[in-house]
C-alpha positions as CSV (number, residue, x, y, z in Angstrom):
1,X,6.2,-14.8,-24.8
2,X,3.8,-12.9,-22.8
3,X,0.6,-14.3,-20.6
4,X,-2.2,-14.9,-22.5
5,X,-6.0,-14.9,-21.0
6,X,-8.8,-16.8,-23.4
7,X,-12.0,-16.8,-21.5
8,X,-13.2,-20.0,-23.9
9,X,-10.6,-21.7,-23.1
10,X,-10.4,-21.0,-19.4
11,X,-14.4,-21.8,-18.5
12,X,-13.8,-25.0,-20.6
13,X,-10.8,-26.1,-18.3
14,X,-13.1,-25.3,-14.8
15,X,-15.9,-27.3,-16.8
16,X,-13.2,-29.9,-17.1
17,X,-12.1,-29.6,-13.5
18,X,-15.9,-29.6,-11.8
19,X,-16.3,-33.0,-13.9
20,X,-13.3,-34.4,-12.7
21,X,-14.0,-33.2,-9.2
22,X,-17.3,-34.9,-9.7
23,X,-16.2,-38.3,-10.6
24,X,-13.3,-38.1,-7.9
25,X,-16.5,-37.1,-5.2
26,X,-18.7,-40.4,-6.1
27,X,-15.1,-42.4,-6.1
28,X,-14.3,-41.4,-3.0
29,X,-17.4,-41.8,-1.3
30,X,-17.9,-45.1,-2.0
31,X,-13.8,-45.7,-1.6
32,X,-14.6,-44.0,2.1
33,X,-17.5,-45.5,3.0
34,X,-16.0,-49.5,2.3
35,X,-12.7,-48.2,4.2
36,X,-15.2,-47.6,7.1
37,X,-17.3,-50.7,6.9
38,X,-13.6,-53.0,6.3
39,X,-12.3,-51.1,9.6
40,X,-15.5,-51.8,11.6
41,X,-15.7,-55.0,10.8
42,X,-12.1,-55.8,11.7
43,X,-12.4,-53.5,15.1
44,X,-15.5,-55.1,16.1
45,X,-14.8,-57.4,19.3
46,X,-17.4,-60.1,17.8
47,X,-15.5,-60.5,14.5
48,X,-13.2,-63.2,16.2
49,X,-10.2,-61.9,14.3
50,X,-7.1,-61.4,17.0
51,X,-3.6,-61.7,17.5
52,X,-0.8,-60.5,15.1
53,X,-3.0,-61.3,11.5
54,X,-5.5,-59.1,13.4
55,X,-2.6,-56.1,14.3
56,X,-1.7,-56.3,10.7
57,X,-5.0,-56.2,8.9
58,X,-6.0,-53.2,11.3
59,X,-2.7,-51.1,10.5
60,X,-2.9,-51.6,6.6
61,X,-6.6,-50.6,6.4
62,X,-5.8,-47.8,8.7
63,X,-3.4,-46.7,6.0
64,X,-5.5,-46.8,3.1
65,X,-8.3,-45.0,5.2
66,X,-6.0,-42.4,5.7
67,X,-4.7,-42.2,2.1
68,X,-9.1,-42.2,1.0
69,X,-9.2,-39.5,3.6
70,X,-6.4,-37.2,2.2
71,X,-7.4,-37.4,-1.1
72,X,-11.1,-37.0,-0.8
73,X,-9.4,-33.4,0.8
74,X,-7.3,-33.0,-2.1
75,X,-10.0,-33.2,-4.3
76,X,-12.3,-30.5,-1.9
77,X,-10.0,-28.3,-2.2
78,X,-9.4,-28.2,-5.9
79,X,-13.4,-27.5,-5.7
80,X,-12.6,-24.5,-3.4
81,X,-9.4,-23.7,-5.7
82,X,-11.8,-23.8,-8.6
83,X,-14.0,-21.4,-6.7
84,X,-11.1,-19.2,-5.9
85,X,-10.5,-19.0,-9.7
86,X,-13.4,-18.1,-10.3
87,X,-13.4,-15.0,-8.2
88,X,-10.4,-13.8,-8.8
89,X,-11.4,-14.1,-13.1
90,X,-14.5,-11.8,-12.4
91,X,-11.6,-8.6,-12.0
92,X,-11.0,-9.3,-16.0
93,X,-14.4,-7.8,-16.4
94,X,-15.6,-10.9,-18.8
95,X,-13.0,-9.9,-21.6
96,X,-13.2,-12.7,-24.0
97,X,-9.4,-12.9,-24.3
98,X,-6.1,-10.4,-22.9
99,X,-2.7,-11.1,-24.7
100,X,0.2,-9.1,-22.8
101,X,2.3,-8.8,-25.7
102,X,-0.5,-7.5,-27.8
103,X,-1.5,-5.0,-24.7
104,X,2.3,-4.0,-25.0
105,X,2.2,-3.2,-28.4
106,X,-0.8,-1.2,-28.8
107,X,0.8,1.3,-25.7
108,X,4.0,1.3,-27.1
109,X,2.2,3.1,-30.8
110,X,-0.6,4.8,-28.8
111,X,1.9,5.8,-26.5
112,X,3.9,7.2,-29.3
113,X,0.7,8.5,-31.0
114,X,0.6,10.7,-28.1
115,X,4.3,12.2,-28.2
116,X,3.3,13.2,-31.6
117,X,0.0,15.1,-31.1
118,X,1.6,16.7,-27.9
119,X,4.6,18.2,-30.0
120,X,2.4,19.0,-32.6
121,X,0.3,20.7,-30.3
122,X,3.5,22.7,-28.8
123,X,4.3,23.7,-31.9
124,X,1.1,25.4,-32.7
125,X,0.7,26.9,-29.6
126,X,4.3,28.1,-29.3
127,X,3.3,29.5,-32.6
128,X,0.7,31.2,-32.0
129,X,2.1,32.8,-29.1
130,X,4.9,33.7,-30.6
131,X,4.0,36.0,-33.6
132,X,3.3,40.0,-32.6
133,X,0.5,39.7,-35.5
134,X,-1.6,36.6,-36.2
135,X,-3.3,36.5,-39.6
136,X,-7.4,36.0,-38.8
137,X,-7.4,33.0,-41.8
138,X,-4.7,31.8,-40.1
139,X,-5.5,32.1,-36.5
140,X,-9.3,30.4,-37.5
141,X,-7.9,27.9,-38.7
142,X,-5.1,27.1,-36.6
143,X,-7.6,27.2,-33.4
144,X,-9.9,24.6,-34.3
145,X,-6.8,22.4,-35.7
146,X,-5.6,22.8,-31.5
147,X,-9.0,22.1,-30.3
148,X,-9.2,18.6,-32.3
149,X,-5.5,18.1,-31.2
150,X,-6.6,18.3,-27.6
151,X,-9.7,15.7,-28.4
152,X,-7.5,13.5,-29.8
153,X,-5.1,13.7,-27.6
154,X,-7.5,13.1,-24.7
155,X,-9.1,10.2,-26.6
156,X,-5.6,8.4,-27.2
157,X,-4.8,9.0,-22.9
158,X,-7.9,7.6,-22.9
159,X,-7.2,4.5,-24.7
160,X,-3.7,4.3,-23.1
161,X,-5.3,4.1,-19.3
162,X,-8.1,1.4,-20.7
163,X,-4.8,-0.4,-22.3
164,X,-3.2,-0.1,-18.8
165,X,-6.3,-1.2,-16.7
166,X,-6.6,-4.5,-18.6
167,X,-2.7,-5.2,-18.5
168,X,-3.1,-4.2,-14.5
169,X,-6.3,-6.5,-14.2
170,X,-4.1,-9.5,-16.0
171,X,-1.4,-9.0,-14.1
172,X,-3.7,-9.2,-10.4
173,X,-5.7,-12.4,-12.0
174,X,-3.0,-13.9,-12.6
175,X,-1.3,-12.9,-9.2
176,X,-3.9,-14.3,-7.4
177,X,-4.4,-17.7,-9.5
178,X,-0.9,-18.6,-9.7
179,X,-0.7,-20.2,-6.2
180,X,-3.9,-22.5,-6.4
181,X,-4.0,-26.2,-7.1
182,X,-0.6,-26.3,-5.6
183,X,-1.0,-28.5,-2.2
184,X,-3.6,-30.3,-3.9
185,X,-1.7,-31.7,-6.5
186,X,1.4,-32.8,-4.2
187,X,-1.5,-34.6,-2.2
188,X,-2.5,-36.1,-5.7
189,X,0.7,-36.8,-6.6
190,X,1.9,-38.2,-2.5
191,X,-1.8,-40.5,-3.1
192,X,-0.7,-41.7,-6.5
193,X,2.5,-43.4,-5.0
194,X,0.4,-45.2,-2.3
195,X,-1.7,-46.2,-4.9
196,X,1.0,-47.7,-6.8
197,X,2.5,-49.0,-3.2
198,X,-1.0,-51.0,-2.4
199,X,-1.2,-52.4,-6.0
200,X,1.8,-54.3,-5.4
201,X,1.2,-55.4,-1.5
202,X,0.1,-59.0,-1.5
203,X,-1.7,-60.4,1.8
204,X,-1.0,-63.9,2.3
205,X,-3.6,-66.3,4.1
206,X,-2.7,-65.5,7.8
207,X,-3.5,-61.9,7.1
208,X,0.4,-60.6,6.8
209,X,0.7,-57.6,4.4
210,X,3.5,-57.4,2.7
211,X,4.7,-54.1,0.7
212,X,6.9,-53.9,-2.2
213,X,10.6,-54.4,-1.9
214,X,12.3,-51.3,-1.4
215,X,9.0,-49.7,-1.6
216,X,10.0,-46.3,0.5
217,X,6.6,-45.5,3.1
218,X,7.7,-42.0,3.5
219,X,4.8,-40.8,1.1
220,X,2.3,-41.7,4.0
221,X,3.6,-39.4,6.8
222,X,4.1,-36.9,4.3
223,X,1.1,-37.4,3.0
224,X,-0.7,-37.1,6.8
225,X,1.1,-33.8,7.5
226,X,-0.3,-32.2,4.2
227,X,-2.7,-29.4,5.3
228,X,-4.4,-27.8,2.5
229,X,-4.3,-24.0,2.5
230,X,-2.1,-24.1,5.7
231,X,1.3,-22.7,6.3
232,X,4.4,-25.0,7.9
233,X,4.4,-22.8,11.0
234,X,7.2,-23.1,13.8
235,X,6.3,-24.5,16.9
236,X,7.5,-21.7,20.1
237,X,9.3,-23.0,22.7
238,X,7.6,-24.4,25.8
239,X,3.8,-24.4,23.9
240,X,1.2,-26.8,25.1
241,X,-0.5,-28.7,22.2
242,X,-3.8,-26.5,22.7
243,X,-2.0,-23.7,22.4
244,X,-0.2,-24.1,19.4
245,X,-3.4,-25.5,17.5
246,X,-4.5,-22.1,18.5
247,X,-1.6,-20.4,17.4
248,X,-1.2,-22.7,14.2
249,X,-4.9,-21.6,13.4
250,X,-4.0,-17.9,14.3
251,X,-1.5,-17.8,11.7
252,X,-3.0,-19.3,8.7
253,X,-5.9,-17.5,9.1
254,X,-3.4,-14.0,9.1
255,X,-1.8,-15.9,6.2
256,X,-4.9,-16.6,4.2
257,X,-5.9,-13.2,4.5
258,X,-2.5,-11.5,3.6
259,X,-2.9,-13.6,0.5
260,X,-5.8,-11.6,-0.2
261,X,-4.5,-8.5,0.4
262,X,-1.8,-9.1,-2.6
263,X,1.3,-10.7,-0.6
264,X,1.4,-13.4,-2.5
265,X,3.1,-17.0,-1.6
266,X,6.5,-14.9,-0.9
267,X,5.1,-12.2,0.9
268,X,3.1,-14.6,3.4
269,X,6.1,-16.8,3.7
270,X,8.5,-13.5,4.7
271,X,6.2,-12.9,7.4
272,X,5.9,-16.2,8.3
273,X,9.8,-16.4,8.7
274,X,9.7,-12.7,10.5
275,X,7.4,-14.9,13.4
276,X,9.7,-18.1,13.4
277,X,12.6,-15.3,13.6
278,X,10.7,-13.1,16.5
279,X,7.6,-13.8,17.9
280,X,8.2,-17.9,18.5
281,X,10.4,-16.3,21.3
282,X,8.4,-14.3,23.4
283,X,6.9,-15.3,26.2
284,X,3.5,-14.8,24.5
285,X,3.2,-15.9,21.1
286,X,-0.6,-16.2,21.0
287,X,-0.7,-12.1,21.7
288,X,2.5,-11.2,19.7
289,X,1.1,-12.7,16.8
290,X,-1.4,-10.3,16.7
291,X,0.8,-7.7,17.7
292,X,3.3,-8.4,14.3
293,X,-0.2,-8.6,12.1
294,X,-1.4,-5.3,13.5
295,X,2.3,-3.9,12.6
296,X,2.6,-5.4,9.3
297,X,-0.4,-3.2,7.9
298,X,1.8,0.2,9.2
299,X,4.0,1.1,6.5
300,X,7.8,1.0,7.1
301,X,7.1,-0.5,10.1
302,X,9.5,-3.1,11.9
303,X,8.0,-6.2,10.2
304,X,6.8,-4.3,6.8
305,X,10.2,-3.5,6.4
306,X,11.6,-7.2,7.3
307,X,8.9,-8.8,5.0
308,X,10.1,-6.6,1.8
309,X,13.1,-7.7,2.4
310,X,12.7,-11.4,2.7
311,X,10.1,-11.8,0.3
312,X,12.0,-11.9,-3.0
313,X,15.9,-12.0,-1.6
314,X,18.6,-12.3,-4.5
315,X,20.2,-16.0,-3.5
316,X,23.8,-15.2,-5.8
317,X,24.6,-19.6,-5.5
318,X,20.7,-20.9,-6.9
319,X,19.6,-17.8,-9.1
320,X,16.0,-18.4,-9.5
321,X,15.4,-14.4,-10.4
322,X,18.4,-12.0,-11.3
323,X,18.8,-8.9,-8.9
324,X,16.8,-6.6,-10.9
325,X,14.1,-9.3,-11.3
326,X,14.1,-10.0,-7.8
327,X,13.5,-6.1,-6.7
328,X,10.9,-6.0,-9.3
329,X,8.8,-8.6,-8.0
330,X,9.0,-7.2,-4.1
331,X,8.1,-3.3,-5.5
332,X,5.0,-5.1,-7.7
333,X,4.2,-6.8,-4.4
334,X,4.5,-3.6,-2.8
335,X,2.4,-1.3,-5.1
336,X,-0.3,-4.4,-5.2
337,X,-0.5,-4.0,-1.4
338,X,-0.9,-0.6,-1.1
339,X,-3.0,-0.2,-4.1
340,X,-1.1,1.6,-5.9
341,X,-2.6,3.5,-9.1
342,X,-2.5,6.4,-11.4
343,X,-5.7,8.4,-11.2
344,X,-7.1,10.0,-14.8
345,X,-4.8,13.5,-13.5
346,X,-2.0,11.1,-13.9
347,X,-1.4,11.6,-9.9
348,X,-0.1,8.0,-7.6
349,X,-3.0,7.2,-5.2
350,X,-2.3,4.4,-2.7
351,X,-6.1,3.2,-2.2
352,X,-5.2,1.1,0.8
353,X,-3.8,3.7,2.5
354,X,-6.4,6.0,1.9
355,X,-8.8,3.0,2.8
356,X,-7.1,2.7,6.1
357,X,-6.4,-1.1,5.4
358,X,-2.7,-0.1,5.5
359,X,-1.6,3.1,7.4
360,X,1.7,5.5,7.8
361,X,3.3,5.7,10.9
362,X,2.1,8.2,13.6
363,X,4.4,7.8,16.7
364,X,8.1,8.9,17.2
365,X,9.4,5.6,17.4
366,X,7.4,4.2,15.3
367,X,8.3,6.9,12.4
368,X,11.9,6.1,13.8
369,X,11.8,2.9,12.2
370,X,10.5,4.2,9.1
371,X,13.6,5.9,7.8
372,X,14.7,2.3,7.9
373,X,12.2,1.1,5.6
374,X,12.4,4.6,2.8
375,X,16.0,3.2,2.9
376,X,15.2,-0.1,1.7
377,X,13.1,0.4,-0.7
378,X,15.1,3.5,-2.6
379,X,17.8,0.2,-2.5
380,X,14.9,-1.6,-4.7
381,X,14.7,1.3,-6.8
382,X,18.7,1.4,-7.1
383,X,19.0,-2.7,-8.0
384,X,15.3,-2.6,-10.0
385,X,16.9,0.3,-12.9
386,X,20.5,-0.9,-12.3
387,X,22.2,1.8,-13.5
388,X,19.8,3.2,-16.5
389,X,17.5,6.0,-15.8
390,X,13.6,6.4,-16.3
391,X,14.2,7.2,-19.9
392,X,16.5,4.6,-20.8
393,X,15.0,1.6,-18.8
394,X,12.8,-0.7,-20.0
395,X,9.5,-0.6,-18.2
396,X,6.0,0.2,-19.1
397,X,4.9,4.2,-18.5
398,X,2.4,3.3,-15.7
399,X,5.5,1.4,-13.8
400,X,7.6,4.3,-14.2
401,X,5.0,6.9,-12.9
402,X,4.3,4.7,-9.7
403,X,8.4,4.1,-9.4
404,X,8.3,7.7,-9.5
405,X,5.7,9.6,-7.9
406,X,6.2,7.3,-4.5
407,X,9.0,9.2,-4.0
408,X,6.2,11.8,-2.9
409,X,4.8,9.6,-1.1
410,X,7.7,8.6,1.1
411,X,8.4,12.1,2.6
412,X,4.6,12.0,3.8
413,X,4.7,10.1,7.4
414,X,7.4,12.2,7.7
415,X,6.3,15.9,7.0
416,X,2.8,14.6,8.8
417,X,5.0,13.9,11.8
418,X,7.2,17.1,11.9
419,X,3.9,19.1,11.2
420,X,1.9,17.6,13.8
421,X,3.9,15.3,16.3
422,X,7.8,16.3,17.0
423,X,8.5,18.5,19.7
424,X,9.3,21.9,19.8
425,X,11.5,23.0,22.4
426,X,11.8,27.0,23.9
427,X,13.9,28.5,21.4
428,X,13.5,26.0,18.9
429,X,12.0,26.3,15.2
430,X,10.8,22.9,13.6
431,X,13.5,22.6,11.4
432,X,16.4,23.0,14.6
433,X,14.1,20.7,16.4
434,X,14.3,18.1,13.5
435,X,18.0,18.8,13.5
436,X,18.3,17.6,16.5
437,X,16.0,14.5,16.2
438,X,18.5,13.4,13.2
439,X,21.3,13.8,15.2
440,X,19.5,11.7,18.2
441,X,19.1,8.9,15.4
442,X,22.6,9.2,14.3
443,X,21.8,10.2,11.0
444,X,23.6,13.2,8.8
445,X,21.4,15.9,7.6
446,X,22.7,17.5,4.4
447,X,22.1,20.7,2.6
448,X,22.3,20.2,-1.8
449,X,21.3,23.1,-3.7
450,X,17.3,24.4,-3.4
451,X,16.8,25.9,-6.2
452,X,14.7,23.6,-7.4
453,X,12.5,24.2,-4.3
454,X,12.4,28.0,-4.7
455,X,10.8,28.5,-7.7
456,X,9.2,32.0,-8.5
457,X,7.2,33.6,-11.9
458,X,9.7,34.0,-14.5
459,X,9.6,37.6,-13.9
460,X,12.3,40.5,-13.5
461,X,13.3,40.8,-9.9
462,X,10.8,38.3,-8.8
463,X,11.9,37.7,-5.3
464,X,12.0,33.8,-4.3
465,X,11.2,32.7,-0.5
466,X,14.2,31.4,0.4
467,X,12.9,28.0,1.4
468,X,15.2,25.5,3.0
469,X,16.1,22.3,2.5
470,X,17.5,19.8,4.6
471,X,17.7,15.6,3.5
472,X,18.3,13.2,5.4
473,X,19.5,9.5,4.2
474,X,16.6,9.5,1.1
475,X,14.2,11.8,3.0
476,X,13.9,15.4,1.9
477,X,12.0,18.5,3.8
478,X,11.3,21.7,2.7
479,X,10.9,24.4,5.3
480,X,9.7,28.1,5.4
481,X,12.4,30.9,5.7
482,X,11.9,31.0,9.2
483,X,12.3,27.7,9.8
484,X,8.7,27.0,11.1
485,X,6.6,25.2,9.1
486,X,7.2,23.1,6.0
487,X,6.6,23.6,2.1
488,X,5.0,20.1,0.8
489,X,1.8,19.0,-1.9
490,X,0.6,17.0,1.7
491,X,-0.4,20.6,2.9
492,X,-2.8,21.6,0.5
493,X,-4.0,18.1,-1.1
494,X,-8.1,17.9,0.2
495,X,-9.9,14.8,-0.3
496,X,-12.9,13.6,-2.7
497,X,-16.2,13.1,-2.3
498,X,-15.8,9.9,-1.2
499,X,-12.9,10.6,1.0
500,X,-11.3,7.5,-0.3
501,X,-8.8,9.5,-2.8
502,X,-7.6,12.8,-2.9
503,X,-9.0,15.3,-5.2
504,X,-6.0,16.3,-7.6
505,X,-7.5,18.2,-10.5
506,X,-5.1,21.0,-10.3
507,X,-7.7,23.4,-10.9
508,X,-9.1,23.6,-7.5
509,X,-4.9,24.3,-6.2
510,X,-4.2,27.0,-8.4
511,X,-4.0,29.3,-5.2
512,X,-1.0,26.9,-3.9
513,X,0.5,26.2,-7.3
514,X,4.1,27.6,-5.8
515,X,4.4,25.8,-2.5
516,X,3.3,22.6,-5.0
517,X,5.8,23.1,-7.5
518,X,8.4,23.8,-4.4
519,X,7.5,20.4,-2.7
520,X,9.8,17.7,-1.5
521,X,10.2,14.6,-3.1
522,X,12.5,11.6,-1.5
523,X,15.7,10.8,-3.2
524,X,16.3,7.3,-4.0
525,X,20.2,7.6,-4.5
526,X,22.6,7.1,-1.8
527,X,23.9,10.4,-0.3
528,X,27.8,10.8,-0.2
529,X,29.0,11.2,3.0
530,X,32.5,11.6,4.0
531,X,34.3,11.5,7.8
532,X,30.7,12.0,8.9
533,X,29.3,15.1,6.9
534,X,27.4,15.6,3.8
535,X,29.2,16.2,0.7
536,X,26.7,15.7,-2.1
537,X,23.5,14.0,-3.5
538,X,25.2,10.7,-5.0
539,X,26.0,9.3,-8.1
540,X,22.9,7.5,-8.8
541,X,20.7,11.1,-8.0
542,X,20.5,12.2,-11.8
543,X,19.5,9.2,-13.1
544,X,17.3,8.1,-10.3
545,X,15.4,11.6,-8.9
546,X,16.5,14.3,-11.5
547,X,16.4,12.8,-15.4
548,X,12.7,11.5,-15.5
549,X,10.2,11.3,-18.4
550,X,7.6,14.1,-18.6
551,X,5.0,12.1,-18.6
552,X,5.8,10.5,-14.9
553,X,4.8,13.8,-13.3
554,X,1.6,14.4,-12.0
555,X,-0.5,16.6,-13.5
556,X,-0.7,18.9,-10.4
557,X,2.9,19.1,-10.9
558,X,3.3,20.0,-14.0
559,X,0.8,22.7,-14.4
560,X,2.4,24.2,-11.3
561,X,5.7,24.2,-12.4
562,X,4.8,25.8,-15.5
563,X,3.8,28.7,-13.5
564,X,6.8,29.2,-11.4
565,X,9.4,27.9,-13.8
566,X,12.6,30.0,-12.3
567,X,15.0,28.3,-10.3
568,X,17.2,30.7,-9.0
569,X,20.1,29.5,-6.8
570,X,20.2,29.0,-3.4
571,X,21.5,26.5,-0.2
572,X,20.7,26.1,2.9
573,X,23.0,27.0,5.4
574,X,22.4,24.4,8.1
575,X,24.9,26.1,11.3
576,X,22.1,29.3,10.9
577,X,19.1,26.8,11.0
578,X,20.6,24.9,13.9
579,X,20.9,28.4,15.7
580,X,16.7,28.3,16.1
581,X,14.8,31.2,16.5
């Protein structure tokens, strides 16, 4: 059974809350302000209470105080979690109710409504194209017939991306609501045994308290350690305790926000253990805190990388999530902090790149560490299909174009960094100088077949341009002939108006259509290498890069592919690209 959303029932259960919340507020109050007049009266010097009766009357009322005190926070906080709800419903847009496996249904037969008016749409056209001699009755009526296929079609894309946005909306809300009410209600639950503990204490006349036998009191120092909307954080080594309130407020404050920005109670926790594994060792914790924030929002960085990993790891003794589960969850996590989504020309746009919330990395040692990271998460892609390819596997069409299309994206930093950033030495082209970088980093470039990257007009004799190509792990480049600049979409792709997304109507790139359709694109199988050299692409590389739905591509890329649809053969030799210029 899928989630269900019922806007009824939900404001109904927040009225139900606030009342609670209410009643619990007056409760308390009064609860806290007899604790306090109980403790003053027993603390005042006056009262002629002393000795032992005194020690003990003092210590029990100093527990219930602190067991009023923790649950008057308990119950703020479900206000605040109540608020929290609130905010995060306003994203579902006031829809009245959202049933997953409804949504699921209607794409699945408007998604298949689509297939239909598509290939019935090919057909005509093909058609049409194809006979020497069209009849006129037949050409007048077979015209108009095409021009209300392409209406309907665009109306049923149309109703498939408004099916998707409210799946996509359900899936955040519930994403960011799933976490709340959680400490409060282990405070609630922590109170509720002290409750039950000081029900069955009986005082006797000399003032002795005495608890339940076999009553257990840990409840009260776990109860005092309870920090709502706070983190267990690890104390580092040789910290005064002003420094580590600092640090402890440091962190939840990073933790609250990466909440926010779609990390989730896993994420937040793998970064969490990231500083108990790292920074609680430095000499500096208060700065290299900061420092591991600032590198968490560069993507593929040293602690991004760490925190994909951690966040969701397979455990093969306690099995909470199966492997493909488990890489699931840390890609959603993933596309939900990038802000990953498929724009109306079908095209992957990470918003919080483009936002500069999150960025790619600029430096050499920095994009170092990023092959690392396009290593891990092809890994994801490998465990998350498990064998099946984009066709066969079982995952909604917007999932499959994001799984998809970021294989774009993860050549970027790295054609952004050969374009602009690795040196070029006398005698060097770009593609010997990032020969060379690869072998500095130990890692085997390889040389599969490019025709794929080399495609011309299907005309007679149309020459191709010889482009080479040259992978490396998942990362594939595309260079020129003469080995001096590279063939990638990055090149040409302008921004919108609002320079928050790029422009990718395909219209305005017809010019570039061929260096488009000749782009690189990573690889998420694992290359076979042998005795240190390349031998081929890997198992896994048809199902994973080659066998993929239509629909996944872009726009851009189709419509440029259509164009220069002939592949003619061709590899890379890499001794005569090593040789430079």
């Amino acid at each position: 059974m899928g989630i269900k959303y019922s806007q009824s029932e939900s404001k109904e259960l927040m009225k139900k809350l606030l009342a609670n919340v209410a009643v619990a507020d007056n409760i308390t109050s009064r609860l806290s302000k007899g604790s306090s007049h109980l403790q003053q009266v027993v603390g005042d010097k006056n009262s002629g209470l002393s000795g032992a009766a005194y020690t003990a009357g003092a210590d029990l009322f100093s527990k219930i105080d602190t067991l009023i005190q923790k649950y008057n926070a308990a119950v703020a906080d479900v206000r605040s979690d109540v608020q929290a709800y609130q905010t995060a419903e306003m994203m579902l847009n006031g829809e009245p109710a959202i049933d997953e496996t409804v949504v699921m249904r209607i794409l699945d037969l408007k998604n298949s409504d689509l297939r239909e008016l598509e290939e019935q749409l090919r057909t005509n056209q093909q058609f049409l194209s194809s006979q020497v001699v069209v009849g006129a009755v037949l050409e007048a009526w077979l015209l108009p017939y095409n021009q209300e296929l392409s209406r309907q079609i665009e109306q049923v894309k149309e109703a498939i991306r408004h099916e998707e946005e409210r799946l996509k909306r359900l899936h955040q809300f519930v994403s960011q609501v799933s976490s709340l009410f959680t400490d409060s209600v282990d405070a609630f639950n922590l109170a509720f045994k002290g409750i039950s503990v000081f029900n069955q204490t009986r005082v006797d006349s000399a003032g002795y308290a005495y608890y339940p036998t076999g009553s257990d009191m840990k409840w009260l120092s776990e109860l005092e350690e309870n920090e709502f909307g706070s983190y267990s954080v690890t104390r580092p080594k040789n910290m005064s305790d002003a420094d580590f309130a600092d640090y402890v407020e440091k962190v939840n404050k990073q933790a609250k926000t990466l909440e926010n920005e779609h990390w989730g109670k896993a994420g937040v926790a793998s970064y969490l253990k990231y500083l108990d594994e790292n920074v609680a060792n430095f000499d500096n914790p208060l700065v290299e805190v900061d420092t591991a924030y600032k590198r968490l929002h560069m993507v593929g960085s040293d602690v991004f990388t760490f925190v994909i990993e951690n966040a969701y790891p397979y455990d093969a003794k306690n099995p909470t999530f199966s492997k493909e589960q488990c890489a699931k969850e840390t890609l959603d996590m993933v596309y939900a902090v990038l802000g990953a989504k498929i724009d109306s020309n079908n095209f992957l746009q990470l918003d919080n790149v483009m936002n500069g919330k999150y960025h790619f990395p600029i430096e050499k040692k920095d994009v170092e560490q990023y092959f690392k990271f396009a290593d891990s998460y092809s890994n994801l892609i490998q465990v998350k299909y498990a064998g099946k390819d984009f066709v066969e596997a079982d995952y909604t069409e917007t999932e499959k174009k994001i799984d998809h299309q970021m294989r774009y994206w993860l050549d970027k930093p790295i054609v952004d960094y050969i374009n602009n950033g690795l040196p070029v030495g006398e005698g060097e082209t770009k593609a010997s100088a990032y020969l060379k970088w690869l072998e500095e980093m130990g890692i085997v470039a390889g040389n599969p077949a490019a025709g794929y990257h080399n495609r011309t007009l299907n005309r007679e004799r149309e020459p191709h341009p010889k482009n080479e190509k040259i992978t490396a792990e998942h990362i594939e480049i595309i260079f020129t002939h003469d080995c001096n600049n590279t063939v990638s979409m990055w090149n040409h792709l302008e921004k919108d108006d609002t320079g928050l997304r790029y422009d990718t109507d395909p219209e305005r790139y017809r010019d570039d259509y061929q260096n488009i359709a000749n782009t690189d694109s990573a690889n998420y199988a694992n290359p076979k290498i042998k005795n240190g050299k390349f031998v081929n692409s890997g198992e896994q590389h048809d199902s994973l890069d080659v066998e993929f739905p239509a629909y996944c591509e872009p726009d851009l890329r189709k419509k440029s592919k259509k164009d220069y649809d002939r592949t003619p053969p061709y590899k890379t030799d890499l001794k005569k690209v090593r040789g430079g210029k």
